[in-house]
TILOVEX-963675 format. One record per residue: x, y, z of N, C-alpha, C in turn; residue in three letters. Coordinates in pm, whole numbers, padded with zeros to 5 digits, always signed. Last residue first. Layout:
% residues N
XYZXYZXYZALA...
This chain:
% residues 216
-00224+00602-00282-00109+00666-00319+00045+00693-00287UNK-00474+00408-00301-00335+00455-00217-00282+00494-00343UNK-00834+00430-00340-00721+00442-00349-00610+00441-00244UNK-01198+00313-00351-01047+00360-00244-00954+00347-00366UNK-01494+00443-00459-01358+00379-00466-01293+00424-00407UNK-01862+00511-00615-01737+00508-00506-01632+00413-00482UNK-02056+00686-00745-01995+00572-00705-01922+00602-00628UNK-02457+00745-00855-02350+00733-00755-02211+00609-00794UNK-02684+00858-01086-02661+00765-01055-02499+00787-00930UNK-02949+01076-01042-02808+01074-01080-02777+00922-01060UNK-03203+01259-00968-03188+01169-01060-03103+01134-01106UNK-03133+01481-00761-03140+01515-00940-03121+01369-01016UNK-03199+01361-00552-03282+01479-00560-03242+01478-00704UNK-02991+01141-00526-03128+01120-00533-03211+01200-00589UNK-02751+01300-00485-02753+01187-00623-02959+01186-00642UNK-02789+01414-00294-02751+01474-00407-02814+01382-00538UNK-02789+01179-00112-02896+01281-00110-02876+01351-00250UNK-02528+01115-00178-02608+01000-00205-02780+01110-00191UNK-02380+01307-00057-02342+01255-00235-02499+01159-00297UNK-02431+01294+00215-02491+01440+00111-02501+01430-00013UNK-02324+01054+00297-02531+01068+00299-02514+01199+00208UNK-02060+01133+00256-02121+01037+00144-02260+01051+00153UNK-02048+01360+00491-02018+01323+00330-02091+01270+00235UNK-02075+01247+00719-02156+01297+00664-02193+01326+00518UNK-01860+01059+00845-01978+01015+00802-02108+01116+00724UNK-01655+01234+00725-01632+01119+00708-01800+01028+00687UNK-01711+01460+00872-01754+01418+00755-01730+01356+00698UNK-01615+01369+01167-01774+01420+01118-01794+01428+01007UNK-01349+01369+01166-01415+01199+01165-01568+01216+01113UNK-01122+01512+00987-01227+01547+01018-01329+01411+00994UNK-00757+01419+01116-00890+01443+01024-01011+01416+01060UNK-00574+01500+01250-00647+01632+01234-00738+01542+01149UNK-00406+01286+01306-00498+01315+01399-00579+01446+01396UNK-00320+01096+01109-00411+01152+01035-00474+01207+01158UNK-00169+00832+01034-00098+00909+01058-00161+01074+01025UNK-00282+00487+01143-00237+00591+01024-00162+00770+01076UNK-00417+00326+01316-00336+00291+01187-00252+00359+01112UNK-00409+00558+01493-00358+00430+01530-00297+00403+01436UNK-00569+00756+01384-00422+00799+01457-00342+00651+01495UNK-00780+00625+01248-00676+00760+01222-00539+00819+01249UNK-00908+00517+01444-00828+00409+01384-00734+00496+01275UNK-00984+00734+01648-00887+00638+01702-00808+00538+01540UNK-01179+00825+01484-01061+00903+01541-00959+00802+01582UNK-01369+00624+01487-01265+00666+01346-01173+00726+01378UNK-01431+00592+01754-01374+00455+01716-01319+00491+01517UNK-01546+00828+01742-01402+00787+01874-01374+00717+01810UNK-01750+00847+01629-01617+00912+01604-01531+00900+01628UNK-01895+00660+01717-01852+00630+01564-01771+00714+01522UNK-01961+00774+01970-01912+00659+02001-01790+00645+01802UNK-02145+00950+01840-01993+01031+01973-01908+00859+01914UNK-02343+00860+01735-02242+00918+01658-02136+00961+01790UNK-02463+00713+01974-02405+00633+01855-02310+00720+01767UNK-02573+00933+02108-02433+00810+02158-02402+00793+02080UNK-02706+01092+01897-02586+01138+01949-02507+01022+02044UNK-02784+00874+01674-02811+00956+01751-02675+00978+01791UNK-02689+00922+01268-02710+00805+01395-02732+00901+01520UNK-02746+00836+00993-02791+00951+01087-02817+00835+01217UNK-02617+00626+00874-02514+00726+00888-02613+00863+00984UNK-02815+00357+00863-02631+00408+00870-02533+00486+00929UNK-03004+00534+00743-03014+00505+00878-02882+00452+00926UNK-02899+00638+00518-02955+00717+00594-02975+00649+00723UNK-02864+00365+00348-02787+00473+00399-02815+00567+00540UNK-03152+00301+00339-03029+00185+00442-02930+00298+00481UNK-03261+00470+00166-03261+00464+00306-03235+00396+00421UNK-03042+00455-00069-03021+00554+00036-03150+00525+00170UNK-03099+00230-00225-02989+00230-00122-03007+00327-00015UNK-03318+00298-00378-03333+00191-00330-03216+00204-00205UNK-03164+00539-00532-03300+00524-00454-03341+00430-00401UNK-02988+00451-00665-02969+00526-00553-03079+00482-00453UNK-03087+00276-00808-03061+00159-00745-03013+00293-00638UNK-03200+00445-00995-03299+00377-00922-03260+00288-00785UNK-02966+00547-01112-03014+00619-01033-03100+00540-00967UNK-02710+00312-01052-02802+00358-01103-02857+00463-01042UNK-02374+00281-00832-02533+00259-00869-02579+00337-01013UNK-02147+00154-00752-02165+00162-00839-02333+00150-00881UNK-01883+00148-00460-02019+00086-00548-01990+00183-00659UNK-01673+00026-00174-01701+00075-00346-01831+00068-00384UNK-01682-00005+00071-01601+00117+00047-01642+00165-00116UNK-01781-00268+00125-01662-00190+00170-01612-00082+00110UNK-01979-00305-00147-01867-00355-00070-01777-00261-00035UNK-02311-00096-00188-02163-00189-00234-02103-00285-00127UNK-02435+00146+00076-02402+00065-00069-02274-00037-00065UNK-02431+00035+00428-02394+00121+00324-02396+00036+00185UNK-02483-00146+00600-02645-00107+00539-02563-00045+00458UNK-02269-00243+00730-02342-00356+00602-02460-00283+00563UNK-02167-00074+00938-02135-00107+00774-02204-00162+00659UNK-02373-00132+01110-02400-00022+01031-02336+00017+00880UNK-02308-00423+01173-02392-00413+01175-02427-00271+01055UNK-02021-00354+01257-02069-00463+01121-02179-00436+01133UNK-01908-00026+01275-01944-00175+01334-01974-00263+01227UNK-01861+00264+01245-01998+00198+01179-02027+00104+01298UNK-01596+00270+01212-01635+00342+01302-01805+00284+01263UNK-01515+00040+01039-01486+00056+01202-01573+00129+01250UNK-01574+00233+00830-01668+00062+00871-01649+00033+00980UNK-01453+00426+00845-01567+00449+00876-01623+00278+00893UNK-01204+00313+00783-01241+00377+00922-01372+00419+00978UNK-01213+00201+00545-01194+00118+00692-01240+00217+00788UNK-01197+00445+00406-01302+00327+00443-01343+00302+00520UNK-00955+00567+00433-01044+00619+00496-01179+00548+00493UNK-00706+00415+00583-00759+00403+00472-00923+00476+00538UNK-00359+00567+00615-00501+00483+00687-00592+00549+00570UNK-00152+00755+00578-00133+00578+00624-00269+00491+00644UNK-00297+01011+00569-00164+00988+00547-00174+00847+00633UNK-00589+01011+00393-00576+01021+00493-00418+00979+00480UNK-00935+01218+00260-00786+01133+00244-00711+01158+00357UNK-01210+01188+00103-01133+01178+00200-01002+01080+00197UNK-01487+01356-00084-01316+01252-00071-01254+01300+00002UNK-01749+01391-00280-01674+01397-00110-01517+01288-00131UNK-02009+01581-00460-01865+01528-00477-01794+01526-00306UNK-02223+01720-00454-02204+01620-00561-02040+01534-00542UNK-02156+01943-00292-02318+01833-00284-02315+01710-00357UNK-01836+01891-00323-01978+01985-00228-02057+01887-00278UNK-01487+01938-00505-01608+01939-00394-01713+02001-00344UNK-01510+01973-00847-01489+02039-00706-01567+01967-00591UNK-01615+01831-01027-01506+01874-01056-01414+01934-00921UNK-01838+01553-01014-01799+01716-01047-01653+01751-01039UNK-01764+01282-01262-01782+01285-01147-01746+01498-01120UNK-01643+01146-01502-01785+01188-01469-01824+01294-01384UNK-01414+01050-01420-01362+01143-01518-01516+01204-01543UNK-01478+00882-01180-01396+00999-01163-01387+01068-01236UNK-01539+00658-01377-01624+00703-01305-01578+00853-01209UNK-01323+00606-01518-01435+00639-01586-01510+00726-01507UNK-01165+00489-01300-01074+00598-01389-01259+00689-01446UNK-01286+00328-01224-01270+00345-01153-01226+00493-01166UNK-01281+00115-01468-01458+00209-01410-01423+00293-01335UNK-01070+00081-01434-01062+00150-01554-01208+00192-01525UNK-01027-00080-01230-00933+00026-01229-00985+00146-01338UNK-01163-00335-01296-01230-00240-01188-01151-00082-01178UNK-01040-00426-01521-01174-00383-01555-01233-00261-01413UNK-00787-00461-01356-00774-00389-01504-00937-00353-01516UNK-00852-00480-01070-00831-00540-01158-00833-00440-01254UNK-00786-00420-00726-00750-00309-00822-00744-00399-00994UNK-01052-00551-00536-00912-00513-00618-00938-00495-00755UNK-01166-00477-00259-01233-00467-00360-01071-00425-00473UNK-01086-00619+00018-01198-00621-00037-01253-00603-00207UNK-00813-00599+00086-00828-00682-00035-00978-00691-00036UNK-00822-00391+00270-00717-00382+00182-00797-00447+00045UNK-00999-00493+00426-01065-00378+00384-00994-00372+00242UNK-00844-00718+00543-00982-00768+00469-01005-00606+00394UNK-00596-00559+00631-00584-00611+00526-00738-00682+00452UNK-00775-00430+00863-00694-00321+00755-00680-00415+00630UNK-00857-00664+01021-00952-00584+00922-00898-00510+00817UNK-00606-00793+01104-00696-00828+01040-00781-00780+00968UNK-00540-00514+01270-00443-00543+01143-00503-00588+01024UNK-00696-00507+01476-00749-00398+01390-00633-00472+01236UNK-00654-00765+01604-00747-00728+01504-00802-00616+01458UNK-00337-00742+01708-00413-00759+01566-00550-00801+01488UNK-00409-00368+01754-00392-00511+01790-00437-00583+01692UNK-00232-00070+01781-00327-00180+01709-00299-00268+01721UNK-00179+00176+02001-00129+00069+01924-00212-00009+01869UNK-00203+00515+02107-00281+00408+02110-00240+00295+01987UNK+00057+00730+02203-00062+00666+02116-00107+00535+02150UNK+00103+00751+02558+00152+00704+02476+00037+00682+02381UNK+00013+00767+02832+00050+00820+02789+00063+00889+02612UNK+00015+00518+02942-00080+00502+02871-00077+00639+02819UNK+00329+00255+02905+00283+00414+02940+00145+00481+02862UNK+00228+00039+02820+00261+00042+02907+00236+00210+02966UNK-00004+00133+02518+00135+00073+02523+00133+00039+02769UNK-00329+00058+02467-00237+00174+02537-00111+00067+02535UNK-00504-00060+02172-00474-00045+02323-00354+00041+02353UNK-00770-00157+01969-00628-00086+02003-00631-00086+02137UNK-01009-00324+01883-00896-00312+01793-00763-00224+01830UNK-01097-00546+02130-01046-00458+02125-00957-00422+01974UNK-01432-00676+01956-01306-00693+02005-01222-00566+02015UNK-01643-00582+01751-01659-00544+01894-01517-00559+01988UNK-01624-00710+01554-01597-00576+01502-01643-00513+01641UNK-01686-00949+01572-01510-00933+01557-01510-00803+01591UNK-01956-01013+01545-01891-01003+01708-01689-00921+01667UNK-01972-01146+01303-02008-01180+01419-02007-01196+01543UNK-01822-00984+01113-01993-00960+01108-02030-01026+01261UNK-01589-01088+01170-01612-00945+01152-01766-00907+01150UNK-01590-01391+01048-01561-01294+01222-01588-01160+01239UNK-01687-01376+00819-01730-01438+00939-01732-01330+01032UNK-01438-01234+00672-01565-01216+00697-01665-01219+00795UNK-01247-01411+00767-01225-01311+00834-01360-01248+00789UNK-01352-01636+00611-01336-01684+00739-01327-01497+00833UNK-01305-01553+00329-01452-01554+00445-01452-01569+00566UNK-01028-01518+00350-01159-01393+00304-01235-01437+00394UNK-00848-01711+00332-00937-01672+00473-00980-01533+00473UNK-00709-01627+00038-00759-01729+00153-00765-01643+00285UNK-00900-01365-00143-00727-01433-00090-00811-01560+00039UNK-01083-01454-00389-01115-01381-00280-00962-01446-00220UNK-01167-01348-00763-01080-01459-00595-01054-01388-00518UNK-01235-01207-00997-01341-01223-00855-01283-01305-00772UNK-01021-01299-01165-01023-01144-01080-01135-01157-00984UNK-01017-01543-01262-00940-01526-01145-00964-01367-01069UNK-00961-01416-01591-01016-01516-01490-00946-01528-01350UNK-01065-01089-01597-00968-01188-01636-00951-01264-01535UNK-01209-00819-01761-01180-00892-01725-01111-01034-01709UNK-01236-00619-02007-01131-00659-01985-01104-00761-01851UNK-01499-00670-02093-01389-00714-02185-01238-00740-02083UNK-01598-00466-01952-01654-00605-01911-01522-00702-02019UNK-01661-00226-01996-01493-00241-01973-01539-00408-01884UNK-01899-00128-02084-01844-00081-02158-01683-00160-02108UNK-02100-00260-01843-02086-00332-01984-01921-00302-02046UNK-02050-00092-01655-01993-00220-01673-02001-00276-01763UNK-02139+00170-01763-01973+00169-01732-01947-00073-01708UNK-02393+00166-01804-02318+00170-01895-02166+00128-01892UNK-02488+00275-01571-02615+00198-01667-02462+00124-01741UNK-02374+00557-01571-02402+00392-01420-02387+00298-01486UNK-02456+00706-01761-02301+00642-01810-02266+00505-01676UNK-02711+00741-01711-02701+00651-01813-02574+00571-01812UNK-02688+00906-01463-02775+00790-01459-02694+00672-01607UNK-02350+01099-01382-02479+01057-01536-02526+00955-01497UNK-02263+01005-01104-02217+01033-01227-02381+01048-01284UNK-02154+01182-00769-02206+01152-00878-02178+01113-00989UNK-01900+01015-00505-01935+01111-00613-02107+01073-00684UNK-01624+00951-00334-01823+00913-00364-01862+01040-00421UNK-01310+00789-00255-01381+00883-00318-01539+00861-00359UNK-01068+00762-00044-01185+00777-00072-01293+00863-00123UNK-00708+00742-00032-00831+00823-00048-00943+00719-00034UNK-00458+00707+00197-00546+00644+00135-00659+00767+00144UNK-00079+00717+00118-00203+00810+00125-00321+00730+00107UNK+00110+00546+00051+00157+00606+00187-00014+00734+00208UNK+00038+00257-00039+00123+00365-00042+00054+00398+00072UNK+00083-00119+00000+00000+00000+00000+00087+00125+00000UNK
């Protein structure tokens, strides 16, 4: 992995949604849907309780940042190899960015972070439970406009969470920010607010949505 992880959720054109998998379906190549061994198994665990285990702790001097244990490691690499970088997924990936507005705001959110993946952090900061209502896999999709509209009110309940639940979903992004990564100014509140505005956006003008990690 490099040394920067983005995340990016945007709008595109309803039609070019519609369109982008057909158009780079060619270049797939056998073997690109394999999942690395003990995908599922770390699946499993993560939906069933994993994502409650301590993922960090205080060195001796508690003083001291907060260290990752290895099951925050476990997740960094399931998040890692959730959704790879194949020639067909790289090139929707390219497509769907070259759609997408030009500036940030209603239509456009990306977050980036020096060593830590800004995904992960929100699926951490989520749980398994609140992760699994967001679009896609871990971090990526690829809707329609209809299929916005079908997603966003899993979204919405996801991401408008009460005030325990959001204090709690900051601590636990703040923390995997500074643990995993090297990121204690970044902003954990629009992390989750972001994407509900891309996906509200998307809805109100009939758009279709995506979204992808990077390192840099």
């Amino acid at each position: 992995m490099g040394s920067t992880g983005l995340w990016v959720v945007g709008v595109i054109p309803d039609e070019e949604a519609r369109a982008l998998p057909d158009r780079y379906i060619h270049l797939m190549q056998p073997g690109d849907w394999a999942r690395p061994p003990g995908y599922g198994e770390t699946l499993a665990w993560w939906s069933d309780g994993g994502d409650r285990e301590p993922f960090f702790e205080h060195t001796v001097d508690p003083s001291r940042p907060l260290t990752p244990t290895p099951a925050a490691r476990r997740f960094a690499d399931f998040i890692h190899d959730a959704n790879a970088a194949t020639d067909a997924a790289e090139a929707m990936r390219d497509a769907s960015m070259s759609l997408m507005p030009v500036t940030e705001g209603a239509g456009l959110f990306v977050a980036a972070a020096r060593k830590a993946s800004p995904a992960a952090a929100l699926c951490y900061g989520l749980g398994a439970e609140g992760s699994a209502m967001l679009p896609g896999w871990f971090g990526d999709f690829l809707l329609s406009a209809d299929e916005v509209m079908t997603a966003l009110a899993q979204a919405e309940e996801a991401l408008c969470l009460s005030s325990t639940r959001r204090s709690e979903a900051l601590s636990r992004i703040a923390a995997w920010m500074t643990a995993m990564g090297d990121a204690s100014g970044f902003d954990a509140a629009e992390l989750i607010d972001g994407p509900l505005r891309v996906l509200r956006f998307a809805a109100e003008t009939g758009s279709g949505a995506a979204a992808f990690s990077r390192w840099y």
